[in-house]
C-alpha positions as CSV (number, residue, x, y, z in Angstrom):
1,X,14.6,12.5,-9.4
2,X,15.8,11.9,-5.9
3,X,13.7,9.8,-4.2
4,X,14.8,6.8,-2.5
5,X,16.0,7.7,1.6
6,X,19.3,6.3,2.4
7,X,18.6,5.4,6.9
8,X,21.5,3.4,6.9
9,X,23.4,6.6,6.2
10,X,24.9,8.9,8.9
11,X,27.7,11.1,6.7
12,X,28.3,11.9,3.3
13,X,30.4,13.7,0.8
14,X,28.5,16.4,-1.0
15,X,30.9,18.2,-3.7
16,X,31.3,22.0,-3.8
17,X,28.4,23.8,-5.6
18,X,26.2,20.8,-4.8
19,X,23.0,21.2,-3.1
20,X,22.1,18.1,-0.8
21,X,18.9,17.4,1.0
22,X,18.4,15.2,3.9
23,X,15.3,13.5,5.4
24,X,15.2,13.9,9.2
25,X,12.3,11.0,10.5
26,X,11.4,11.8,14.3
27,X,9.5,8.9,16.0
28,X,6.9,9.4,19.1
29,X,6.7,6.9,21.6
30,X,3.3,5.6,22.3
31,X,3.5,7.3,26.3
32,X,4.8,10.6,25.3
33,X,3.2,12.8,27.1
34,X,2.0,15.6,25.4
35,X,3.5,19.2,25.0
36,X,5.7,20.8,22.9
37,X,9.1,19.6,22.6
38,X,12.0,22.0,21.3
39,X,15.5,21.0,20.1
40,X,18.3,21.0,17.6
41,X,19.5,19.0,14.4
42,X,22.7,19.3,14.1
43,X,25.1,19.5,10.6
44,X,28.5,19.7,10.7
45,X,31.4,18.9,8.0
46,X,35.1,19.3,7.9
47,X,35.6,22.2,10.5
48,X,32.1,23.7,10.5
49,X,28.6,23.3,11.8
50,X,25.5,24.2,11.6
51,X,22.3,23.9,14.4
52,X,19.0,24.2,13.1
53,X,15.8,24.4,15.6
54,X,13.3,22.2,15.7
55,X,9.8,22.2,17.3
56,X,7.6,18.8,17.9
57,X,4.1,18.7,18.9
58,X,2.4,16.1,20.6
59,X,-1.3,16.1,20.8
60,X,-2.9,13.9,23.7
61,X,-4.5,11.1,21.3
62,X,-2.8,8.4,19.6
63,X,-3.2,7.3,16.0
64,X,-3.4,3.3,15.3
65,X,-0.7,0.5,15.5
66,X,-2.5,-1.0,12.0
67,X,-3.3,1.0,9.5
68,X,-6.6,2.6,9.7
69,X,-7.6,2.1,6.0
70,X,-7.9,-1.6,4.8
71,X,-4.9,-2.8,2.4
72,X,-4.7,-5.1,0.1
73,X,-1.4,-4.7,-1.4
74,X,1.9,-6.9,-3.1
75,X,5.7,-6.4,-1.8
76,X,7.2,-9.4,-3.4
77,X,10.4,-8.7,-5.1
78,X,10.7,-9.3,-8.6
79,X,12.6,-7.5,-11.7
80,X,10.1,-6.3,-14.8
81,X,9.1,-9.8,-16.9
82,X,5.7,-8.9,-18.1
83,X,6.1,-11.0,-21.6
84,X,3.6,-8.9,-23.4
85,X,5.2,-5.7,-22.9
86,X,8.8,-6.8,-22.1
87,X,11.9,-6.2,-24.5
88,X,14.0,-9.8,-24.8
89,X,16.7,-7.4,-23.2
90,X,13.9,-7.1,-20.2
91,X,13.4,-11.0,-19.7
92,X,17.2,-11.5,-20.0
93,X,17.9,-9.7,-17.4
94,X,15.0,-10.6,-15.0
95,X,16.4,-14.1,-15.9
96,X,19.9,-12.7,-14.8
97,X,18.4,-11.1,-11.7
98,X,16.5,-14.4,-10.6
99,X,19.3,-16.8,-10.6
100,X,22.1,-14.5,-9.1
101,X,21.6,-14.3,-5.1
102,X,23.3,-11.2,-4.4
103,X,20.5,-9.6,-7.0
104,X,18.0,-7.2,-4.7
105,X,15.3,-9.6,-5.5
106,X,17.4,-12.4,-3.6
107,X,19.5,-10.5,-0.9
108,X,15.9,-9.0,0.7
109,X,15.6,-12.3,2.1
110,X,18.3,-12.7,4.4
111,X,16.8,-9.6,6.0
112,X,12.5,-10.9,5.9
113,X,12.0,-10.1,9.6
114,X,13.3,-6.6,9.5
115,X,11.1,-5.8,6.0
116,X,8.2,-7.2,8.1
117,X,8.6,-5.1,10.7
118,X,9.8,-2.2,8.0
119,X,6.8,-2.0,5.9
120,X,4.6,-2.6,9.6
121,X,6.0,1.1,10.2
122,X,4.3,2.0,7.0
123,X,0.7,0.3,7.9
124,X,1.6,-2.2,5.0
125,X,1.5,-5.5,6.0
126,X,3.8,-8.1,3.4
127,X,1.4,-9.6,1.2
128,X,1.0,-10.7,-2.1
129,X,-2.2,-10.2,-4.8
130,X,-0.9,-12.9,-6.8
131,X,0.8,-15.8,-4.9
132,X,-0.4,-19.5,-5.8
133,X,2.1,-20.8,-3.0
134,X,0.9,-22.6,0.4
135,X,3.8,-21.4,2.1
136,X,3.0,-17.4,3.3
137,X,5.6,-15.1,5.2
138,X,3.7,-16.6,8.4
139,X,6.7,-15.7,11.2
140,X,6.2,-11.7,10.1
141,X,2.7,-12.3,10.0
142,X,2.6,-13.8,13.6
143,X,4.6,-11.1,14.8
144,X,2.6,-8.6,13.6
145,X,-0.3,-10.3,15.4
146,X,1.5,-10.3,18.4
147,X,2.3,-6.6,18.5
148,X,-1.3,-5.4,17.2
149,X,0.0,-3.9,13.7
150,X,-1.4,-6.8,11.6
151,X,-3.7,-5.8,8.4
152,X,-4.9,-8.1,5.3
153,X,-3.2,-10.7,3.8
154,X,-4.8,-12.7,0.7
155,X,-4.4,-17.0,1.4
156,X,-4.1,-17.0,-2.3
157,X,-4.9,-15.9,-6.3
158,X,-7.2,-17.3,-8.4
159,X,-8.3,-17.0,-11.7
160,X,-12.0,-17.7,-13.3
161,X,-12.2,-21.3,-15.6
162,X,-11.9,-20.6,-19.6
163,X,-15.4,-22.3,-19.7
164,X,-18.0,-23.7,-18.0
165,X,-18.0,-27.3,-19.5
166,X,-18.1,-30.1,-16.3
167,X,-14.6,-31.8,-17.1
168,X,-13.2,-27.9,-17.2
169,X,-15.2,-26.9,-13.8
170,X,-13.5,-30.2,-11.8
171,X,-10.2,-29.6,-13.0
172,X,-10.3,-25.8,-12.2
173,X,-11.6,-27.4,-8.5
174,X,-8.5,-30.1,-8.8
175,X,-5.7,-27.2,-9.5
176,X,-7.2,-24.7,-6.5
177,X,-8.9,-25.9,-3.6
178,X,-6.5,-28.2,-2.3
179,X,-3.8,-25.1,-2.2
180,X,-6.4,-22.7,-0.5
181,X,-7.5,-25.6,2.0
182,X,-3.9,-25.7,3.1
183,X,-3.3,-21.9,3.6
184,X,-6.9,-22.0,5.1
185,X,-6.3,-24.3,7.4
186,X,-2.9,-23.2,8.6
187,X,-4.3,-19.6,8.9
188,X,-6.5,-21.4,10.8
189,X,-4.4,-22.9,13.3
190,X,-2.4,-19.6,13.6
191,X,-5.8,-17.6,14.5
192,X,-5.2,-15.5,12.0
193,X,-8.6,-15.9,9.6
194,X,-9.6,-12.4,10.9
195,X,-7.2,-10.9,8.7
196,X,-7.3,-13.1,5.4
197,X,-9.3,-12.4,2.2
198,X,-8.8,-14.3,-1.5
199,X,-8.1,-11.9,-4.1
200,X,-9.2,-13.2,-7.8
201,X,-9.7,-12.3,-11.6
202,X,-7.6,-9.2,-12.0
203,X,-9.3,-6.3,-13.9
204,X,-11.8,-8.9,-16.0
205,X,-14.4,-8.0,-18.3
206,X,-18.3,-8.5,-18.3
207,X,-17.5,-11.6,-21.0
208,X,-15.8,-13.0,-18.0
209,X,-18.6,-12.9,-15.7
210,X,-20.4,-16.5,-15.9
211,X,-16.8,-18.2,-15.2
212,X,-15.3,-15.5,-12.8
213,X,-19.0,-16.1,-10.4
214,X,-19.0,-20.2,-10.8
215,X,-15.5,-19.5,-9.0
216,X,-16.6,-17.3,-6.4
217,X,-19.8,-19.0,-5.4
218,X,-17.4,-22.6,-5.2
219,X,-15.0,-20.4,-2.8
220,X,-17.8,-18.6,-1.1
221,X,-19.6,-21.9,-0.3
222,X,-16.0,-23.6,0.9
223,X,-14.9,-20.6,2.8
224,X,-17.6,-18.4,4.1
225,X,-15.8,-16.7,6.7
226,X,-13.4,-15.2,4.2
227,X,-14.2,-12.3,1.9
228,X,-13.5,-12.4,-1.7
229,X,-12.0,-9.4,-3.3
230,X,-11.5,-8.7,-7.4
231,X,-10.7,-5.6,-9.8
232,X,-12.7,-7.0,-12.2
233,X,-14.7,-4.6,-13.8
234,X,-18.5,-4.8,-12.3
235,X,-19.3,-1.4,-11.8
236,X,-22.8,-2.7,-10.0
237,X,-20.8,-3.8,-7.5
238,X,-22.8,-6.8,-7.2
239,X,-26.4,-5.4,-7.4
240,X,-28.9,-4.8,-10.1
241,X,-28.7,-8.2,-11.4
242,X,-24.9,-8.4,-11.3
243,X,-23.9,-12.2,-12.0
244,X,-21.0,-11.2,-9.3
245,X,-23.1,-10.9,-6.2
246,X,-21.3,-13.6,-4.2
247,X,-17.9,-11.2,-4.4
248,X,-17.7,-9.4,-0.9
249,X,-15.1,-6.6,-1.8
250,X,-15.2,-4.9,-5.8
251,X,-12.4,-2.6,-6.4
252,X,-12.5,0.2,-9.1
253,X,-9.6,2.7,-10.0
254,X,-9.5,6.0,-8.8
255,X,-10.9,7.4,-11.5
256,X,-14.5,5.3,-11.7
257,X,-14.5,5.5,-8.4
258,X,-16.5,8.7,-8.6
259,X,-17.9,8.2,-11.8
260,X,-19.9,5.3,-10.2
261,X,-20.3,6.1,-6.8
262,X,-23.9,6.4,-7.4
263,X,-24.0,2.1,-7.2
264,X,-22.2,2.8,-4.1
265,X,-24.8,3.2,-1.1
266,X,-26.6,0.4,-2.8
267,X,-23.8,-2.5,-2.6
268,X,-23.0,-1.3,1.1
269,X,-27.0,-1.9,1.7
270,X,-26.4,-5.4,0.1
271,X,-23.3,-6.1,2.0
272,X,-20.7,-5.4,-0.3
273,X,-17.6,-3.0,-0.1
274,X,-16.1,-0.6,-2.4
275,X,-12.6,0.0,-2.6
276,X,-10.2,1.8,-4.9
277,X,-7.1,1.4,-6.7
278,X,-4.4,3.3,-8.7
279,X,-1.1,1.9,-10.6
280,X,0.4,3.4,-14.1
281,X,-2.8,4.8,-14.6
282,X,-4.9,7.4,-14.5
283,X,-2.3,10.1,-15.2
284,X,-2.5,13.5,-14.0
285,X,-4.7,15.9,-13.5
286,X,-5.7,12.6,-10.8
287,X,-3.0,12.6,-7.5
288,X,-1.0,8.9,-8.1
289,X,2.3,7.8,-6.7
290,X,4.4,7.8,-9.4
291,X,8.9,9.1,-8.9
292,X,7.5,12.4,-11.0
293,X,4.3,13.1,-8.8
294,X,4.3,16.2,-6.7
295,X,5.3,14.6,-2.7
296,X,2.1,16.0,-1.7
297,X,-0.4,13.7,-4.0
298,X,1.0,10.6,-2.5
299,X,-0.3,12.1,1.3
300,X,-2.9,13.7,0.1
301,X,-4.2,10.5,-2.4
302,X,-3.8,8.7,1.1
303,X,-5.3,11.3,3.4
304,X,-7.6,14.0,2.3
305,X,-9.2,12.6,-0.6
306,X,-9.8,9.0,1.4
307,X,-11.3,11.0,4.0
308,X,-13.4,13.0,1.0
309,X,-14.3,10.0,-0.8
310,X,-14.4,7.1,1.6
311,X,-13.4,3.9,-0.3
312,X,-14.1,1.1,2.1
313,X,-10.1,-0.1,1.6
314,X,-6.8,0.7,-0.7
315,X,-5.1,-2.0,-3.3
316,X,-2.3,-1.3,-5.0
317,X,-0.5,-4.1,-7.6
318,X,3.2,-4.0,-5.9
319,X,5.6,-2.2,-4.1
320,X,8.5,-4.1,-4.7
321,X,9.4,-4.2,-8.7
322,X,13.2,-4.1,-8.7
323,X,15.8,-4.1,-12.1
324,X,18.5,-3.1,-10.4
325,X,21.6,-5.7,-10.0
326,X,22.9,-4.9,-6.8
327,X,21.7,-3.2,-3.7
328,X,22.1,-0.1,-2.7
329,X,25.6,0.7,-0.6
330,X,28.2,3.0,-0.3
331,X,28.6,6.9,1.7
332,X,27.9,8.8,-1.6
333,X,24.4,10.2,-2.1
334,X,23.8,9.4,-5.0
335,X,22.7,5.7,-6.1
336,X,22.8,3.7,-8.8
337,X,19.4,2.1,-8.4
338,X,17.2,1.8,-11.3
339,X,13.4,3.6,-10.8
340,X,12.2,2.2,-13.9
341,X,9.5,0.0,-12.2
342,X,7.9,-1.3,-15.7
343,X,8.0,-0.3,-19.5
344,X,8.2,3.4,-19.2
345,X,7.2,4.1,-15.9
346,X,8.9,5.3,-12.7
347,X,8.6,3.8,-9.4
348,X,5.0,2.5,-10.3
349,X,5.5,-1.0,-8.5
350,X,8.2,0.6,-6.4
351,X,7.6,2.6,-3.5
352,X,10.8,0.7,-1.4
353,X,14.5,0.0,-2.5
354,X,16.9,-2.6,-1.2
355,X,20.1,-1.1,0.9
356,X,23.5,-3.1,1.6
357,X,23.2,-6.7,2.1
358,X,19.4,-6.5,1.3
359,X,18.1,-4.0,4.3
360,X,15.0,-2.2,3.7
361,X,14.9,1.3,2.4
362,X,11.7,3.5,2.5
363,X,11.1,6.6,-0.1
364,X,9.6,10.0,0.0
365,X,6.5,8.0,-1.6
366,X,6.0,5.5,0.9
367,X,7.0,8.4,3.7
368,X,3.7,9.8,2.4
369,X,1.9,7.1,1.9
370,X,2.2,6.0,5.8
371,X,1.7,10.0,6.6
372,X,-1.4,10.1,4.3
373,X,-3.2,7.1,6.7
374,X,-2.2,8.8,9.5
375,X,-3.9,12.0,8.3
376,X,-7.2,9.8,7.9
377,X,-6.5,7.9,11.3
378,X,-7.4,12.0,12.4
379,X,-10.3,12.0,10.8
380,X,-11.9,8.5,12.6
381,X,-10.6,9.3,15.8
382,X,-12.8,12.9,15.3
383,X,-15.3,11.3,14.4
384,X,-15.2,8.2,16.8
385,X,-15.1,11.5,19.6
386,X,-17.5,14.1,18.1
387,X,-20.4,11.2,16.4
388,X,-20.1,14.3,13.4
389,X,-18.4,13.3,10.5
390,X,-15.7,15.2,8.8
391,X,-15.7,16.9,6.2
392,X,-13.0,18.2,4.0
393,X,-12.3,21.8,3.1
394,X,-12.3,23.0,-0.3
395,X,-9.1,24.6,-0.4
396,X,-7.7,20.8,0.6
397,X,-9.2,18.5,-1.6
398,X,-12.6,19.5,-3.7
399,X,-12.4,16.8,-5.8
400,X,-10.0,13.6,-7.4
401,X,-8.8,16.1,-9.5
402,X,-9.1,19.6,-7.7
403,X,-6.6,19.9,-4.8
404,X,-4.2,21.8,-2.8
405,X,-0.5,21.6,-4.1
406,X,0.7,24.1,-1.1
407,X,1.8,22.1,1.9
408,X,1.0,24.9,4.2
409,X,-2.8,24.4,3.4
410,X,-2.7,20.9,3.7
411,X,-0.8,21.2,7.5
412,X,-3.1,23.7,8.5
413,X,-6.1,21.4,7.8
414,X,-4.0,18.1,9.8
415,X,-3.6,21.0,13.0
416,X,-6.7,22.4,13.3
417,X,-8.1,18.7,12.9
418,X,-5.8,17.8,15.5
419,X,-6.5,20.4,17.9
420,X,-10.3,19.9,17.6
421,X,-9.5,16.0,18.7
422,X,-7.8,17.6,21.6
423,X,-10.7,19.6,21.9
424,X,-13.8,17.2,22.2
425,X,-13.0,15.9,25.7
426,X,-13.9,12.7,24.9
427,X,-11.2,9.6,24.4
């Protein structure tokens, strides 16, 4: 499936017979005045060409430098090395990957400032669920500050004790607060506490309970200025006698999301937030963001049915699970990189590849992704103008699993949104 979107490429050979698209990505400055805009995109090969016209609008509002959904996301570069569902012909070669530097998972880095300000055009901030390190990516992080496009970013993981005996408690104390007091205090220094939260005890069980809220109420009485966010599976959300009250931030899939959005309204009374997640699962008929998905779920899970459903904020395991050996490089369109994020899934964990030498490259998925928040970004701003909130049509979205698959109804819904912003008056 073609997926991946080579920027760095500005020609090609495309063989007889073939049929080749091409993505065209138009960017507004933030002082364009608004109007319509007309011009052409040009296509030319050995002794033809080809114009094709093209039409921009620009309405008289501006969507967000930050993303107007809160993230909590991972883009760490790593190959597949999950031991309990890895092949020994998966660990050798994330062992392979790890110690060659010209592997994608090593070359990224000699290009960390341009992914920062890469995934920043995507509203994702680079962040990591599951760092235990002191040591954050804090010159993009800065940077970000600095130009108003900074989200989330977790000071650290954590994971509940195995018991509650004293001696266990103190040395689960020992192993983590002295590495969160570090990234606390430098986060700190850096005014940047506004935009931290710990993440902790990744899709636990009820049996896990007593240990997983010993840990939060010892980080919640440390750091009470930062929330605490978990998938763990307390579908109270921190009410009706929930041993996890002292979490700030639960996080179900997509799928209980609904099923248990009657506990909603009460952990939002209580102080609480709701979020959502997806990953390798659930599986159609549910929109997810997987190489095979129709384009349109990935905008859609990230536009209409946020807008439907209101989760309070978006997490999503990694974007960055690489197996391929080299970057990607060369004029031909076609790649060798390897979608096979994990076991047998495609581009779950991946929605970004690595081009020559390590520089970023975007895909159709996270091209949707970013378009998807700026779809709900039109929602707030009518809202923030008209005090009426809105609601989605039918024909869009009726449900997680009931929605358009025709990109003309989905455009049509963005426009007349759009034009009712334009509309109000109000800015």
């Amino acid at each position: 499936y073609p997926d991946v979107i080579l920027y760095f490429q500005r020609s090609c050979d495309v063989a007889a017979e073939d049929v080749q698209g091409f993505w065209v990505r138009l960017r507004c400055p933030r002082d364009q005045r608004a109007g319509l805009y007309r011009g052409t995109v040009s296509v030319s090969g050995d002794g033809w060409r080809k114009d094709f016209p093209l039409s921009v609008r620009v309405y008289d509002f501006e969507v967000p430098k930050a993303s107007p959904l809160p993230l909590a996301v991972t883009f760490e570069p790593q190959p597949f090395s999950q031991e309990v569902v890895c092949t020994k012909a998966d660990l050798a070669n994330a062992d392979r990957l790890r110690a060659d530097p010209q592997s994608p998972i090593n070359a990224w880095l000699r290009h960390e400032s341009e992914w920062g300000e890469f995934l920043a055009d995507h509203y994702i901030t680079m962040d990591n669920l599951y760092h235990r390190r002191t040591n954050l990516h804090w010159k993009v992080l800065l940077r970000l500050k600095e130009q108003g496009r900074l989200g989330l970013f977790n000071l650290g993981a954590w994971h509940h004790p195995p018991n509650l005996k004293p001696e266990t408690c103190e040395k689960w104390k020992r192993e983590h607060l002295p590495r969160f007091d570090a990234v606390y205090n430098k986060a700190k220094d850096y005014g940047l506490l506004g935009h931290a939260y710990i993440y902790g005890c990744d899709e636990c069980g009820a049996e896990s309970f007593p240990a997983i809220a010993y840990a939060a109420g010892v980080l919640k009485a440390r750091y009470p200025d930062i929330p605490l966010l978990t998938t763990s599976f307390d579908y109270a959300y921190g009410t009706k006698g929930s041993a996890l009250a002292t979490i700030d931030w639960f996080t179900p899939d997509i799928e209980r999301f609904p099923k248990y959005a009657a506990n909603i309204p009460a952990a939002r009374a209580a102080g609480h937030q709701v979020w959502w997640y997806t990953a390798c699962v659930p599986l159609p008929p549910f929109a997810s963001m997987h190489v095979e998905d129709s384009a349109i779920e990935h905008r859609l899970l990230m536009g209409a049915q946020v807008a439907k459903e209101r989760p309070d904020g978006f997490l999503y395991y990694q974007f960055s699970i690489w197996n391929s050996a080299r970057p990607i490089s060369g004029s031909s369109p076609f790649t060798d990189w390897n979608p096979r994020s994990w076991t047998t899934y495609h581009g779950d964990g991946s929605w970004f590849c690595c081009g020559p030498d390590g520089i970023p490259c975007g895909t159709i998925r996270s091209e949707n992704f970013r378009d998807g928040l700026e779809d709900y970004a039109y929602v707030l701003e009518y809202e923030r103008r008209t005090g009426e909130r809105c609601e989605v049509p039918a024909e869009v979205c009726a449900g997680m699993t009931e929605f358009t698959d025709d990109p003309s109804v989905y455009y049509k819904w963005r426009d007349v949104l759009a034009e009712a912003i334009e509309k109000s008056g109000t800015k």
